[in-house]
C-alpha positions as semicolon CSV with decimal commas, in nm:
position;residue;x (nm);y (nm);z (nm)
1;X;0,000;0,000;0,000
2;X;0,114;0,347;-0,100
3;X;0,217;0,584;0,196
4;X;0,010;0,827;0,051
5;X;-0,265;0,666;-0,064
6;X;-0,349;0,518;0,268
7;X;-0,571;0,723;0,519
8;X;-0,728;0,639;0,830
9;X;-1,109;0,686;0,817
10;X;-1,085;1,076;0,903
11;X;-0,716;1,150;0,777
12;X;-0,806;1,512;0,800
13;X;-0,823;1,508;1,224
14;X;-0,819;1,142;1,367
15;X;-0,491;0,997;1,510
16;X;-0,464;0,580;1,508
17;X;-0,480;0,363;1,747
18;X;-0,242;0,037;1,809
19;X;-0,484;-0,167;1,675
20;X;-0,529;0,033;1,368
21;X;-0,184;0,045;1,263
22;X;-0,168;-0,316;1,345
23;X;-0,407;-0,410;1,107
24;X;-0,272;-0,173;0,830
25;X;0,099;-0,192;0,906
26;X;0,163;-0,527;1,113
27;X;0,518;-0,492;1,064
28;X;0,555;-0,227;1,285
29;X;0,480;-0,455;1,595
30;X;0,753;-0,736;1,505
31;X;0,843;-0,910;1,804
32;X;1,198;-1,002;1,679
33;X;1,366;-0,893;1,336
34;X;1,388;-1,066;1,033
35;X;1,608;-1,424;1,084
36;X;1,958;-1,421;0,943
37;X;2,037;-1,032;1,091
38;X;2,374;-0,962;1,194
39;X;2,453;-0,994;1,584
40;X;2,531;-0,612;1,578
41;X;2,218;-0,535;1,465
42;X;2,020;-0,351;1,775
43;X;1,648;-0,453;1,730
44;X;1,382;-0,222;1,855
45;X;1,087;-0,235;1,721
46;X;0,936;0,102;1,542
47;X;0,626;0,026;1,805
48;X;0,873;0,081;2,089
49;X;0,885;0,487;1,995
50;X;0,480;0,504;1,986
51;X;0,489;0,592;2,386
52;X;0,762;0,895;2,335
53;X;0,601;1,009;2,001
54;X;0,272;1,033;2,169
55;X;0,401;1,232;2,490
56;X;0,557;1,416;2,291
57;X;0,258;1,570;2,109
58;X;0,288;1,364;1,769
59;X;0,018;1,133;1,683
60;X;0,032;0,870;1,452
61;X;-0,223;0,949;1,114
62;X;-0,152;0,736;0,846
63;X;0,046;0,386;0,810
64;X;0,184;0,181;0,533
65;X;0,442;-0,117;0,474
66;X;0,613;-0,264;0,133
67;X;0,453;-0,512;-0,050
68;X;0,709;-0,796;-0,046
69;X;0,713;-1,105;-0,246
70;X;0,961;-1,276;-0,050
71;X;0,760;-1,451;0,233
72;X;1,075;-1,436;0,481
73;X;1,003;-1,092;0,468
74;X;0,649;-1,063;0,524
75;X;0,630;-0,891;0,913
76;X;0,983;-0,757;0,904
77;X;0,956;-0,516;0,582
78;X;0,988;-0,186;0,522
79;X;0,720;0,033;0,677
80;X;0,619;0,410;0,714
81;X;0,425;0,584;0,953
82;X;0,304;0,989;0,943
83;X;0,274;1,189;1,255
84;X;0,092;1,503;1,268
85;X;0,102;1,761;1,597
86;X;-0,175;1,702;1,856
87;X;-0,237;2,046;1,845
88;X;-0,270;2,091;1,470
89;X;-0,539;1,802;1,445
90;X;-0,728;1,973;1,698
91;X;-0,767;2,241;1,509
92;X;-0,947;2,013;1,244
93;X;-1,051;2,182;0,886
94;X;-0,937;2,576;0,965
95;X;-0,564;2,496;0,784
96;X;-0,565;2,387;0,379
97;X;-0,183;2,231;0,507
98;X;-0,027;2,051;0,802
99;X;0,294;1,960;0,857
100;X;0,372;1,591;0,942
101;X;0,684;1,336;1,074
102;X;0,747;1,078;0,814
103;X;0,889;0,781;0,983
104;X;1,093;0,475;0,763
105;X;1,220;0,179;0,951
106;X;1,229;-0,202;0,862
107;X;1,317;-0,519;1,047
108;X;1,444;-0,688;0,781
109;X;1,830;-0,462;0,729
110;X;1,648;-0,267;0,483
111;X;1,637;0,039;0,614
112;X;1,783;0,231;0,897
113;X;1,539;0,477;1,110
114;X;1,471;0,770;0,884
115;X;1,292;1,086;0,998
116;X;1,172;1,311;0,698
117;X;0,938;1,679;0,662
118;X;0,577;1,626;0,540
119;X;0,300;1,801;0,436
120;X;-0,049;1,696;0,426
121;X;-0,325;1,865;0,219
122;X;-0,627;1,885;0,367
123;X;-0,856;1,982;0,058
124;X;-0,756;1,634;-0,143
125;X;-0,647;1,427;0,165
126;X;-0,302;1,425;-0,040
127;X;0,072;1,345;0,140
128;X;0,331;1,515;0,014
129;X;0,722;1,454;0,125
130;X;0,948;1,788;0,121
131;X;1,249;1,761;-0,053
132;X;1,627;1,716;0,145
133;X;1,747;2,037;0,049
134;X;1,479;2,176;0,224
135;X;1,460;1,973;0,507
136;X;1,791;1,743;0,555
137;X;1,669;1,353;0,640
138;X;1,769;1,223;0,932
139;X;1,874;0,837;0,961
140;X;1,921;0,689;1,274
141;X;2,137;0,313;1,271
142;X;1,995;0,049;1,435
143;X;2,341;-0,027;1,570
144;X;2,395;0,138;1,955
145;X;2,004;0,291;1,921
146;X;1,762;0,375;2,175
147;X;1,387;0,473;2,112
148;X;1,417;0,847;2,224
149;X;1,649;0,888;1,958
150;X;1,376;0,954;1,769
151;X;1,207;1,174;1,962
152;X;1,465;1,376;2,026
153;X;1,488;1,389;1,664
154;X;1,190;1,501;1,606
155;X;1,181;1,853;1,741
156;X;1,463;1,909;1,490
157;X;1,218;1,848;1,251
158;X;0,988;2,048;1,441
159;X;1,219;2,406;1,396
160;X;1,210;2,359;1,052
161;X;0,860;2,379;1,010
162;X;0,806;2,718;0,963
163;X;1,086;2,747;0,660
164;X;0,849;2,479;0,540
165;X;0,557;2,677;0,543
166;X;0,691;2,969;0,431
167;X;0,800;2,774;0,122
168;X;0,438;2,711;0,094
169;X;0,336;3,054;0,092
170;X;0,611;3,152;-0,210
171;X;0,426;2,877;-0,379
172;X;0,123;3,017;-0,345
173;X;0,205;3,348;-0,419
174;X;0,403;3,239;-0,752
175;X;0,154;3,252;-1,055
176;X;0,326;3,015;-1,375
177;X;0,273;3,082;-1,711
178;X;0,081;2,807;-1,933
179;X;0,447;2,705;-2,048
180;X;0,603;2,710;-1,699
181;X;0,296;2,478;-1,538
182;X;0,335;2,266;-1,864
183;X;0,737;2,239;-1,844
184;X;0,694;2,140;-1,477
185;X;0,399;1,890;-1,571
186;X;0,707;1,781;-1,862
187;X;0,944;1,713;-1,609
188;X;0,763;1,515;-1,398
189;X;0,635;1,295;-1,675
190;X;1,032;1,279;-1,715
191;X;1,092;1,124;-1,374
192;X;0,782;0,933;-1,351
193;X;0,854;0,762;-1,622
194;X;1,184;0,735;-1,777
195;X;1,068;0,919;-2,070
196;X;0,759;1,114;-2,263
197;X;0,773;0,843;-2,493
198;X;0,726;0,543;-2,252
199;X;0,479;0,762;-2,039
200;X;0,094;0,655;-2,058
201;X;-0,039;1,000;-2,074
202;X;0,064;1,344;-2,161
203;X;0,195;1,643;-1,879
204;X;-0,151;1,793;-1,991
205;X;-0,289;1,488;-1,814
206;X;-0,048;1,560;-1,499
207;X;-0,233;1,974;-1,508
208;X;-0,557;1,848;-1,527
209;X;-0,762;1,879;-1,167
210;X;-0,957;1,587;-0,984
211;X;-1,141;1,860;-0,804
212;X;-1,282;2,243;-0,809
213;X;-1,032;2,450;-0,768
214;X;-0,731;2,274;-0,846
215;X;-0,713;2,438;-1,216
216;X;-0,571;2,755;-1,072
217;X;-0,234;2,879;-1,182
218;X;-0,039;2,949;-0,869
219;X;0,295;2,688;-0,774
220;X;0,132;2,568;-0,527
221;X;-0,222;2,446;-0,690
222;X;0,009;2,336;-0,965
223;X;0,228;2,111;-0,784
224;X;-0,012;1,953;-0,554
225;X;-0,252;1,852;-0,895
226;X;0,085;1,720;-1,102
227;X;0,147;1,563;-0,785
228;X;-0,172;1,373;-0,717
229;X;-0,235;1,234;-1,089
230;X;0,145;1,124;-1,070
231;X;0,087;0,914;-0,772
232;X;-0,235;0,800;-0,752
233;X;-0,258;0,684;-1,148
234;X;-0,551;0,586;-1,246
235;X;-0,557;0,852;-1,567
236;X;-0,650;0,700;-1,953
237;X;-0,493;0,938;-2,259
238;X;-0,630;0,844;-2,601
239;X;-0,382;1,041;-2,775
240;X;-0,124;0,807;-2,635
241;X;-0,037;0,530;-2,842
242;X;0,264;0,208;-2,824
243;X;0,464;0,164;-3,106
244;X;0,216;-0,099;-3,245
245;X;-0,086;0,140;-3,263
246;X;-0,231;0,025;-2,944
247;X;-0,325;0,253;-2,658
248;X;-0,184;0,306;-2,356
249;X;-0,303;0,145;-2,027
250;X;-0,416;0,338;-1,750
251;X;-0,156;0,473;-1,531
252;X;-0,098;0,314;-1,235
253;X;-0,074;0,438;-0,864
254;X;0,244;0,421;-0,698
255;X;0,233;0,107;-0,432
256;X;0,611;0,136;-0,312
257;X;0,727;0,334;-0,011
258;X;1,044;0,403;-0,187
259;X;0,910;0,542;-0,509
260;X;0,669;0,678;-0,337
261;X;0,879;0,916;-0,151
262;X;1,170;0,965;-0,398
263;X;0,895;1,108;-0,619
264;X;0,750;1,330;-0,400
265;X;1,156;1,473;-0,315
266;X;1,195;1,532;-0,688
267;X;0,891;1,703;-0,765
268;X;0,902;1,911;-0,434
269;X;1,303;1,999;-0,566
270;X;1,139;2,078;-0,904
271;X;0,875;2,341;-0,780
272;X;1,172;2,550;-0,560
273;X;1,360;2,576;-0,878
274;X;1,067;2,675;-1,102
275;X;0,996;2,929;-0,791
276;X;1,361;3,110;-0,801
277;X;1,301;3,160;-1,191
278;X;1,219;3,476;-1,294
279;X;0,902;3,555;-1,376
């Protein structure tokens, strides 16, 4: 399941409960890690920081884990949990954007503890992952860790928020030409798919909006529709055709945590270079 495209039943203002994440993202609760790990490899369980986040005012929102193939994996993969502020969900519906945690671990060697900036958007329900040069990741080694770690980490992540936000408003505020929202749509075509020519629709399928509103011309309405159609698929182009004539097939949603995320980096890196061009 994609870590964007899965939502508890009010995403907008409901944290999850244990149970909840255990039925979405049962990896999170391993009792042991993955057999075969190295004897320096610390285990502690991502469901071992829940206490600490909690205390500390972040509340787990949303939940996901890798689809794995390899059944020696299944339970120990790579999972991702979002956080939001207690205070922010309590102020329900009266802010468009939110920032959020976005938590990465495995129990499987696959991944060390990584803390990342997110935004979630209220209007569409839609994650989006700020890019490192705006926020720098933290990792965290499993080797030598302890669970406040993480915590701790957190309110690093915390003082950045506002340089977030403010990149929001400079979004917002930046009005694109038809060719600027149409070389952005390009590029992410571009990255989403190798090429324009192995792509299954057009960047004019990218600009156009699921929902009122999201045809306006501003960075920010701009980046958050390219974003959308780019991850959650789903999107049919008849002027697309394969080299035997045939059409296209339907996009398809991202699933993977990994693509999932590295997306949402490049297209977020995208937008603050589009933003620094002139006008």
């Amino acid at each position: 399941m994609s870590l964007l495209n899965y939502r508890s039943p009010s995403a907008a203002a409901t944290p999850l409960s244990d149970d909840a994440l255990r039925r979405v993202a049962p990896s999170v609760f391993a009792a042991q890690p993955m057999e075969g790990v190295s004897d320096r490899y610390s285990f502690l369980p991502t469901s071992s920081i829940l206490k600490g986040m909690r205390g500390a005012g972040w509340l787990p929102v949303r939940a996901a884990e890798q689809p794995v193939r390899n059944a020696a994996r299944q339970g120990f993969q790579k999972h991702c949990l979002r956080f939001a502020r207690a205070e922010h969900l309590e102020r329900g519906q009266l802010h468009q954007v939110r920032p959020e945690l976005v938590l990465l671990n495995s129990h499987d060697r696959s991944s060390a503890y990584q803390l990342h900036c997110g935004l979630f958007r209220l209007v569409c329900l839609n994650g989006l992952v700020v890019a490192d040069a705006t926020f720098a990741r933290i990792a965290l080694k499993h080797a030598g860790f302890h669970p406040d770690a993480v915590t701790q980490a957190s309110f690093a992540l915390l003082e950045a928020v506002p340089g977030v936000m403010d990149k929001v408003k400079l979004f917002q505020d930046r009005v694109l030409t038809d060719a600027e929202r149409r070389e952005l749509a390009a590029a992410a075509v571009a990255f989403r798919w190798g090429s324009a020519a192995q792509a299954p629709v057009s960047p004019e399928k990218l600009l156009t909006p699921r929902r009122y509103g999201d045809g306006q011309k501003d960075l920010w309405t701009t980046f958050n529709c390219i974003q959308e159609n780019a991850v959650r698929g789903g999107q049919r182009d008849p002027s697309r055709r394969r080299p035997n004539g045939q059409g296209m097939p339907r996009s398809r949603a991202l699933t993977g945590i990994d693509e999932d995320l590295r997306l949402n980096k490049a297209l977020w890196e995208m937008a603050e270079t589009l933003r620094a061009q002139t006008p």
